[in-house]
N, CA, C and O atoms as CSV, one atom per row, in Angstrom:
chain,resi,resn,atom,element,x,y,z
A,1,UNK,N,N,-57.856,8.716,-25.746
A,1,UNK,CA,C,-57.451,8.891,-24.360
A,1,UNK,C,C,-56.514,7.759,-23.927
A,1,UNK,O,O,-55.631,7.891,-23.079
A,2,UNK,N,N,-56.806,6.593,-24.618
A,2,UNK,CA,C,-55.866,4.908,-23.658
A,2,UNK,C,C,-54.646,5.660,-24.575
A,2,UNK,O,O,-53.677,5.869,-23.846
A,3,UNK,N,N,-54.512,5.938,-25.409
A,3,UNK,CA,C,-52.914,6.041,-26.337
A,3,UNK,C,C,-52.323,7.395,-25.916
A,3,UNK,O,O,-51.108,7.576,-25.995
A,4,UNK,N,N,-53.121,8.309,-25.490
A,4,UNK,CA,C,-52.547,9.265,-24.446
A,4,UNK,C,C,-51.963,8.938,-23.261
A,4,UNK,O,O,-51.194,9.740,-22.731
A,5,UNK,N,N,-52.173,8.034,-22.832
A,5,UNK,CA,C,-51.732,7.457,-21.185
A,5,UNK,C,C,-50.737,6.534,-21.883
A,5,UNK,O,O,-49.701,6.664,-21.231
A,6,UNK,N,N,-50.601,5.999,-22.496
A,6,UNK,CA,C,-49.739,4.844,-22.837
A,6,UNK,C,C,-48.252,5.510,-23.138
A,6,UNK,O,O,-47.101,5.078,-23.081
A,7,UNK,N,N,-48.740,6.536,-23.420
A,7,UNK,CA,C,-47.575,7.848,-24.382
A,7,UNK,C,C,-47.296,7.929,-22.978
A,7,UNK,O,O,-46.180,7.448,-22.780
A,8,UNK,N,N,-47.806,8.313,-21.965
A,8,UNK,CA,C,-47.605,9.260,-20.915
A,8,UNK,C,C,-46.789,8.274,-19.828
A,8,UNK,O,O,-45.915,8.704,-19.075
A,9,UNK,N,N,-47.201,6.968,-19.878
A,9,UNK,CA,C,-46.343,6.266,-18.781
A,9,UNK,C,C,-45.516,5.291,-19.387
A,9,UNK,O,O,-44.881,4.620,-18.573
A,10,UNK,N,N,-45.289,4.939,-20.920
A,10,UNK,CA,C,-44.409,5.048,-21.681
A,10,UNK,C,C,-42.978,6.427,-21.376
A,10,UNK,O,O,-41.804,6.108,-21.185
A,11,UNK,N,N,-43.369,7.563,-21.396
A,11,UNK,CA,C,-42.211,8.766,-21.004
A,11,UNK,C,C,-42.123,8.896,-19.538
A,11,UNK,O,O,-41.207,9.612,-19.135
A,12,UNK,N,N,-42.972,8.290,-18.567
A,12,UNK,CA,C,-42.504,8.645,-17.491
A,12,UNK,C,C,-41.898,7.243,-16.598
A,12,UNK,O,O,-41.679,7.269,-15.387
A,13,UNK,N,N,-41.701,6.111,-17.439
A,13,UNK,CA,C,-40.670,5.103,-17.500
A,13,UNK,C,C,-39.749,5.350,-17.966
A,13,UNK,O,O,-38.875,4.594,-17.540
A,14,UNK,N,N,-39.165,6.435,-19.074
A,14,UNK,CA,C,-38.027,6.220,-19.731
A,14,UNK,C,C,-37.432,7.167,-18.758
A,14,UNK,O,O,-36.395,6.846,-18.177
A,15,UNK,N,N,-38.043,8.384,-18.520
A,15,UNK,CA,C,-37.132,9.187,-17.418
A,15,UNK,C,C,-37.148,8.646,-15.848
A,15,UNK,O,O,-36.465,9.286,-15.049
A,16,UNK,N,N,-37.958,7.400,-15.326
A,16,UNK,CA,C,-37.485,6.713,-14.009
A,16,UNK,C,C,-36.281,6.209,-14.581
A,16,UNK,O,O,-35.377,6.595,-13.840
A,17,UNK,N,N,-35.746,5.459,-15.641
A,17,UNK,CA,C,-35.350,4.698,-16.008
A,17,UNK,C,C,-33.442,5.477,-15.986
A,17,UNK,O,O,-32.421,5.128,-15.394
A,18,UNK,N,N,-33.798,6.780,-17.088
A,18,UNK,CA,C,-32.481,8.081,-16.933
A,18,UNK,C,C,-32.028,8.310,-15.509
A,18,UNK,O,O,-30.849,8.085,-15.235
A,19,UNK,N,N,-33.003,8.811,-14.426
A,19,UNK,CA,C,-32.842,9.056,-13.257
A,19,UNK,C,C,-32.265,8.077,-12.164
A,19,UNK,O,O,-31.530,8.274,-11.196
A,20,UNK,N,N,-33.017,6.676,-12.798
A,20,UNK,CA,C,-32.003,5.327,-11.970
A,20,UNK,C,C,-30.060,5.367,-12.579
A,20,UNK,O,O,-29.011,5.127,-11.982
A,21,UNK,N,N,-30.223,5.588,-13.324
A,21,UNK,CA,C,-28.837,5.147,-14.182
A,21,UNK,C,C,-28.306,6.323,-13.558
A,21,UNK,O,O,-27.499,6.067,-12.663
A,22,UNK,N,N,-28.424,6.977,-13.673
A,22,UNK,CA,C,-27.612,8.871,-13.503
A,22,UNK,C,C,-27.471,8.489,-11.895
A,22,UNK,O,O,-26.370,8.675,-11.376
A,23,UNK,N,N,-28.369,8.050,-11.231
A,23,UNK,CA,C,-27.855,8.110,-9.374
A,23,UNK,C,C,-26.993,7.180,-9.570
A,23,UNK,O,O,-25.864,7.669,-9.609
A,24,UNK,N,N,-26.998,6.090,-9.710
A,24,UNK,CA,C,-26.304,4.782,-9.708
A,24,UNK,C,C,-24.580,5.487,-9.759
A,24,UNK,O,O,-23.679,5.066,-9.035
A,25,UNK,N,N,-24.461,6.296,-10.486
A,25,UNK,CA,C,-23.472,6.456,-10.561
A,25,UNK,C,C,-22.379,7.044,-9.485
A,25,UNK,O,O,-22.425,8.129,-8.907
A,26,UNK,N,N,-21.538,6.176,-9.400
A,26,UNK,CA,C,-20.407,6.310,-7.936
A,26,UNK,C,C,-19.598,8.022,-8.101
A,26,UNK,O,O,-19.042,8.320,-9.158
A,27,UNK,N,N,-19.643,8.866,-7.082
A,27,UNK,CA,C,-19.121,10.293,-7.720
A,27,UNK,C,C,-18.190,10.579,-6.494
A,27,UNK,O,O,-17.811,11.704,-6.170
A,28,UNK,N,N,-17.822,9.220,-5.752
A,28,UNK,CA,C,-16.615,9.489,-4.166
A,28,UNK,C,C,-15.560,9.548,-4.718
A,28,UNK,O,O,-15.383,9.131,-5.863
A,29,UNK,N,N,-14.563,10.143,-3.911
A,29,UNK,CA,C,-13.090,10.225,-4.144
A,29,UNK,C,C,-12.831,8.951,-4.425
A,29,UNK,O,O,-13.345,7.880,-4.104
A,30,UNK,N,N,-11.328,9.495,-5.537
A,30,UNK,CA,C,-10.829,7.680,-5.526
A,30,UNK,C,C,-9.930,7.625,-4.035
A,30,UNK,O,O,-9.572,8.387,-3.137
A,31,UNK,N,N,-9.845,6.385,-4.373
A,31,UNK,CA,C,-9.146,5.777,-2.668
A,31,UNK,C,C,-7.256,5.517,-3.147
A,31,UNK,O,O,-6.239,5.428,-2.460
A,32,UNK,N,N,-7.500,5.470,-4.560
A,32,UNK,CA,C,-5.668,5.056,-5.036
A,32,UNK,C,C,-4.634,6.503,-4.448
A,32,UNK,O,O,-4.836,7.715,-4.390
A,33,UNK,N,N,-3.586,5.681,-4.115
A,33,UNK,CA,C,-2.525,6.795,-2.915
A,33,UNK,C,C,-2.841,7.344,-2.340
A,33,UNK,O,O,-2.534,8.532,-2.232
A,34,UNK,N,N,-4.133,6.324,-1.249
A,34,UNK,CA,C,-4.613,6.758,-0.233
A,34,UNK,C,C,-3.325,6.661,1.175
A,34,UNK,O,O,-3.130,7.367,2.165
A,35,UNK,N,N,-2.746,5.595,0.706
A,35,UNK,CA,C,-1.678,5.094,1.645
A,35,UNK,C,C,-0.529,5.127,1.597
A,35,UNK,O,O,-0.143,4.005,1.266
A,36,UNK,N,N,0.465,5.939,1.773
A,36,UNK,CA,C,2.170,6.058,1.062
A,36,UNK,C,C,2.751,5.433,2.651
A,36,UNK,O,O,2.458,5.520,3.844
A,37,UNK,N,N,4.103,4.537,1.451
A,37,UNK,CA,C,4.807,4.468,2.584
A,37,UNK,C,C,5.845,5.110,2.828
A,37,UNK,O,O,6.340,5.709,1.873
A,38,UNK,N,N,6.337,5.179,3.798
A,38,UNK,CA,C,8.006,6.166,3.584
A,38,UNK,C,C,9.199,4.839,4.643
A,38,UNK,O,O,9.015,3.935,5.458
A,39,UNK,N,N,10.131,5.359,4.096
A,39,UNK,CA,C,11.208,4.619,5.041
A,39,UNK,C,C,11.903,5.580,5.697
A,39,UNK,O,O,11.918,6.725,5.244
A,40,UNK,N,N,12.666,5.205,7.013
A,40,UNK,CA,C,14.148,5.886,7.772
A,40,UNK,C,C,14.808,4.931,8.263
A,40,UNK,O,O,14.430,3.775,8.450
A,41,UNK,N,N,16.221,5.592,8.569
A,41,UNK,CA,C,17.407,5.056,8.779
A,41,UNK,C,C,18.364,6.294,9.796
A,41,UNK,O,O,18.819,7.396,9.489
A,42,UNK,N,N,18.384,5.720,10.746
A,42,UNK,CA,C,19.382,6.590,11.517
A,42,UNK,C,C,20.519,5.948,12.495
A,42,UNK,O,O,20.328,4.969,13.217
A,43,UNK,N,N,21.677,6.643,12.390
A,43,UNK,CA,C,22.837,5.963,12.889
A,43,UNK,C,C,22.537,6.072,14.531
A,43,UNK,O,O,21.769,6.983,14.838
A,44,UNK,N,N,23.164,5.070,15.855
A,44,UNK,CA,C,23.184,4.798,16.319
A,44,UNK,C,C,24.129,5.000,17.299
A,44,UNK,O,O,24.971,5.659,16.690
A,45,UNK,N,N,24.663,4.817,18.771
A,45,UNK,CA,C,25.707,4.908,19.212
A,45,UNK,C,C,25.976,3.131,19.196
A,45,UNK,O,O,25.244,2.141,19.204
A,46,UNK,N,N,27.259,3.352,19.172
A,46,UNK,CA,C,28.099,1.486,19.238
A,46,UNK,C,C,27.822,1.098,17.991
A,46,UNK,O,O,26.905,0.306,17.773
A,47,UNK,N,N,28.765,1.731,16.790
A,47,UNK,CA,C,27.991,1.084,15.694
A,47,UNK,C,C,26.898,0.323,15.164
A,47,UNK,O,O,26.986,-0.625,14.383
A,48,UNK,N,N,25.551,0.973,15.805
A,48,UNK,CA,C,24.474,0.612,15.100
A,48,UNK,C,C,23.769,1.114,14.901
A,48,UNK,O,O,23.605,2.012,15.727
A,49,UNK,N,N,22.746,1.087,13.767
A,49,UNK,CA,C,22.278,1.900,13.026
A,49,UNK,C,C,20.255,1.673,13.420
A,49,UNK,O,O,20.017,0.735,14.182
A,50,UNK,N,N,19.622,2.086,13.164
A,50,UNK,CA,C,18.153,1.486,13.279
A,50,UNK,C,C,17.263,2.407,11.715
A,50,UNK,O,O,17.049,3.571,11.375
A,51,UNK,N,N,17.006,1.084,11.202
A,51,UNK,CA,C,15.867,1.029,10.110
A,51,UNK,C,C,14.581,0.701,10.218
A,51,UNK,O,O,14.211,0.361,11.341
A,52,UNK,N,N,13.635,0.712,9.174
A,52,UNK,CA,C,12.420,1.233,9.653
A,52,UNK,C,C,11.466,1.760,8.470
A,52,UNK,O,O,11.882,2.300,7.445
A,53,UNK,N,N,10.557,1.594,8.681
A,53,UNK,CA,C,9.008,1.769,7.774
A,53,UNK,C,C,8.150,2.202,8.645
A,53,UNK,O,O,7.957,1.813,9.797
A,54,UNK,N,N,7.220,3.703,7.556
A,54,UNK,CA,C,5.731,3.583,8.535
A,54,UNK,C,C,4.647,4.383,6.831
A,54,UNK,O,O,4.761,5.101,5.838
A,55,UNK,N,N,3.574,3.417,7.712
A,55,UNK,CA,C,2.611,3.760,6.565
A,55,UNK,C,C,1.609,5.134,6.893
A,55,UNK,O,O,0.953,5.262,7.927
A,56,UNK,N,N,1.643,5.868,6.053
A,56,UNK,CA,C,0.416,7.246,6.335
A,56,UNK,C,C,-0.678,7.075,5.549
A,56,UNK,O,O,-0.541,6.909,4.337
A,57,UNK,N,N,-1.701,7.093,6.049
A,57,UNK,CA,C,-2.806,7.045,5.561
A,57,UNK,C,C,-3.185,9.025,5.304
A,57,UNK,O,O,-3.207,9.971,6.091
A,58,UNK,N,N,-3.435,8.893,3.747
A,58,UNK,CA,C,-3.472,10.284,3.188
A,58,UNK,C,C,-5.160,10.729,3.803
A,58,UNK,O,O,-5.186,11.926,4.090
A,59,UNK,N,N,-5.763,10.413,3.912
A,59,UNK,CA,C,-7.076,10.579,4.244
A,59,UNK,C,C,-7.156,11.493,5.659
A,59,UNK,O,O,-7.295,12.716,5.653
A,60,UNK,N,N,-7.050,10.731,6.775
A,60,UNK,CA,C,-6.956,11.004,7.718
A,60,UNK,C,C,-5.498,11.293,8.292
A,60,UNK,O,O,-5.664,11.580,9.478
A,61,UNK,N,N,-4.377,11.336,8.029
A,61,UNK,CA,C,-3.396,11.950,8.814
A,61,UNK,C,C,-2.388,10.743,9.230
A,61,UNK,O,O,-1.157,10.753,9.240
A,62,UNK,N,N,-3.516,9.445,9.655
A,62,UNK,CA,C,-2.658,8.425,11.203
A,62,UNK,C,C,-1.784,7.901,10.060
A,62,UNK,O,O,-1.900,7.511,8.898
A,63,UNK,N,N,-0.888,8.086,10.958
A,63,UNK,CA,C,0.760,7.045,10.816
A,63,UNK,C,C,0.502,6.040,11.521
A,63,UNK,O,O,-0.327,6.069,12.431
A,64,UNK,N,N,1.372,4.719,11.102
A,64,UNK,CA,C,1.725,3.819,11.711
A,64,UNK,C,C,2.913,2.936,11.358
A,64,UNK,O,O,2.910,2.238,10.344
A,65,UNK,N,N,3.626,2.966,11.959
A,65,UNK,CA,C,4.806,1.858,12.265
A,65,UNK,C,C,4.677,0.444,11.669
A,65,UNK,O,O,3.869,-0.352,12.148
A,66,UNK,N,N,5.491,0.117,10.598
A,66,UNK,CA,C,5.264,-1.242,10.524
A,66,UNK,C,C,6.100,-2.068,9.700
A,66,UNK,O,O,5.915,-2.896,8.808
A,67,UNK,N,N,7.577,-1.310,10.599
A,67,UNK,CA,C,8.725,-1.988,10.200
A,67,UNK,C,C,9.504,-1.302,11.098
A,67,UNK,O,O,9.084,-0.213,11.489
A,68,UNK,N,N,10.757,-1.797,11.583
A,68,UNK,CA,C,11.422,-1.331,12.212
A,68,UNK,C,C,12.319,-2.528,13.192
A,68,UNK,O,O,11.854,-3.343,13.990
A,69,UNK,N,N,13.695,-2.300,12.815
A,69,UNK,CA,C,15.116,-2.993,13.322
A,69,UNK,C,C,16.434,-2.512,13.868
A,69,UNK,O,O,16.452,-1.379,13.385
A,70,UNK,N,N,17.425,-2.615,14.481
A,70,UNK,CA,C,18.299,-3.024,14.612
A,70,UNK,C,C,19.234,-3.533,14.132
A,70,UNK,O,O,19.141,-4.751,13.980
A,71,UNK,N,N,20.200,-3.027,13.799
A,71,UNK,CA,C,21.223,-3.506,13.002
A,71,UNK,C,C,22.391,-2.628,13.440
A,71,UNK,O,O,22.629,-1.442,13.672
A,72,UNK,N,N,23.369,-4.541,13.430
A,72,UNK,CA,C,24.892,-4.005,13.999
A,72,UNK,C,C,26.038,-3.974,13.275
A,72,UNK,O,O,26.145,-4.742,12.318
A,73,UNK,N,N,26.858,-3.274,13.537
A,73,UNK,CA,C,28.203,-3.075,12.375
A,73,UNK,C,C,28.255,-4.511,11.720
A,73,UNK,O,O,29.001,-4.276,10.769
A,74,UNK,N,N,27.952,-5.771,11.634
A,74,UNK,CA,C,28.371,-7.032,11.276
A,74,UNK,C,C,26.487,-7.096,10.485
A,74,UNK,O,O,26.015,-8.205,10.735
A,75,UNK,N,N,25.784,-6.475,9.925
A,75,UNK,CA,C,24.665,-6.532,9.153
A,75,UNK,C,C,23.923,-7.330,10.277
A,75,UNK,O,O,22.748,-7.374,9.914
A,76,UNK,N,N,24.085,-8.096,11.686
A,76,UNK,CA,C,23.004,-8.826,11.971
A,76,UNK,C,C,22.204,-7.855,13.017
A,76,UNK,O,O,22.869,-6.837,13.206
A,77,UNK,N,N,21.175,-7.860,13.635
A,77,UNK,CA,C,20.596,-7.452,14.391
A,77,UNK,C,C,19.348,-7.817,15.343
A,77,UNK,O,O,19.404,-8.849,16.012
A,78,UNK,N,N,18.533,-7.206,15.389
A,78,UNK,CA,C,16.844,-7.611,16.102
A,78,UNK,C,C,16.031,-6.531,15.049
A,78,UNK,O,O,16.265,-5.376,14.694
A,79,UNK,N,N,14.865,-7.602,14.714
A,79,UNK,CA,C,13.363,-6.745,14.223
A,79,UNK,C,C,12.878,-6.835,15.708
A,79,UNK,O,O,12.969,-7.757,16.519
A,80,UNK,N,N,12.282,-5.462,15.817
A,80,UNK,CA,C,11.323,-5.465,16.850
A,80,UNK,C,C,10.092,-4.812,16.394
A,80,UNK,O,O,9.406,-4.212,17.221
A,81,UNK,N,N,9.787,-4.861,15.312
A,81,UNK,CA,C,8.151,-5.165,14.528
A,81,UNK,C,C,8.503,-5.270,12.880
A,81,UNK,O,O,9.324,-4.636,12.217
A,82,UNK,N,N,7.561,-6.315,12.491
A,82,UNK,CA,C,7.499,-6.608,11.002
A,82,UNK,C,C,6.048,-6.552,10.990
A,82,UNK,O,O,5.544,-7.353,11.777
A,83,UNK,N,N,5.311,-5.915,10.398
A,83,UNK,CA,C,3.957,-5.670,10.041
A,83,UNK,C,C,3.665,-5.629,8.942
A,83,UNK,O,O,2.446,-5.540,8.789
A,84,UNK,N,N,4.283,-5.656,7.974
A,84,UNK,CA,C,4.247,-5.521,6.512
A,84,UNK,C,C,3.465,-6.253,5.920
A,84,UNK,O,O,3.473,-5.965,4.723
A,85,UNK,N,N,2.589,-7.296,6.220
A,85,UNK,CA,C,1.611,-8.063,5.445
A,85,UNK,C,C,0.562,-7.865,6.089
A,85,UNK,O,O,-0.362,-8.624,5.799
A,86,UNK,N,N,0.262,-6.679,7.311
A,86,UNK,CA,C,-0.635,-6.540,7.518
A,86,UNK,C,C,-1.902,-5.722,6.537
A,86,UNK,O,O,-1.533,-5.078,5.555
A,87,UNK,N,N,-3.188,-5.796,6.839
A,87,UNK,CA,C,-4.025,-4.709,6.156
A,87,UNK,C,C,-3.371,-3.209,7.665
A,87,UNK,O,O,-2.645,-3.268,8.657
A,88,UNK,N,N,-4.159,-2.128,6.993
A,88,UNK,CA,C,-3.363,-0.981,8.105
A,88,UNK,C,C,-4.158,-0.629,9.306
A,88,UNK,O,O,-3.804,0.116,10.220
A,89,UNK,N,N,-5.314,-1.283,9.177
A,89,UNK,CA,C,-6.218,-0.853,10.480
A,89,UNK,C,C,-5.981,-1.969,11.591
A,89,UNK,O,O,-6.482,-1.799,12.702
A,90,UNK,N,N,-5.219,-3.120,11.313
A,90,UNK,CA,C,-4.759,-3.970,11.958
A,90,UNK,C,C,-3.457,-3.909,12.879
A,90,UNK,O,O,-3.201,-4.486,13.936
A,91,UNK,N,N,-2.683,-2.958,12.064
A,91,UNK,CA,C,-1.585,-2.220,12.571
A,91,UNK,C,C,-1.645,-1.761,13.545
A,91,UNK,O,O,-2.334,-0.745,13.452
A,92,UNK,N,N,-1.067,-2.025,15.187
A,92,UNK,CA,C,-1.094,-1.157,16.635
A,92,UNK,C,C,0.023,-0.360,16.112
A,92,UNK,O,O,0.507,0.545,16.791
């Protein structure tokens, strides 16, 4: 009878043991090109042009802005946002 039980919670350790390992295992979407960026560029009146970045988050849909300038026939201009080293939930 003791080497019957020993057998018995001997096998019902090895399958807690299968059943820990098998959950453990991560089965979520991956997260890689969760985030694309895209660029634009559109001409301007008075020779100038306005450039520009925004990041989409593939998951949920939200865009956000996080680049975008000014620029005059002579290459100089105004940034009026550089966000680019932000993380994206930081992004207004």
């Amino acid at each position: 009878m003791k080497q019957q039980m020993i057998w018995l919670l001997t096998g019902a350790a090895a399958m807690l043991l299968v059943l820990l390992l098998v959950g453990a295992t991560d089965y979520s979407a991956p997260n890689y090109g969760r985030f694309q960026l895209s660029t634009f560029s559109a001409d301007m009146d008075d020779n100038k042009a306005a450039v520009g970045a925004f990041v989409i988050d593939t998951a949920t849909g939200e865009t956000r802005t996080v680049y975008y300038r000014l620029i005059d026939s002579q290459g100089g201009g105004s940034i009026f946002k550089n966000d680019l080293k932000k993380p994206f939930h930081s992004i207004q």
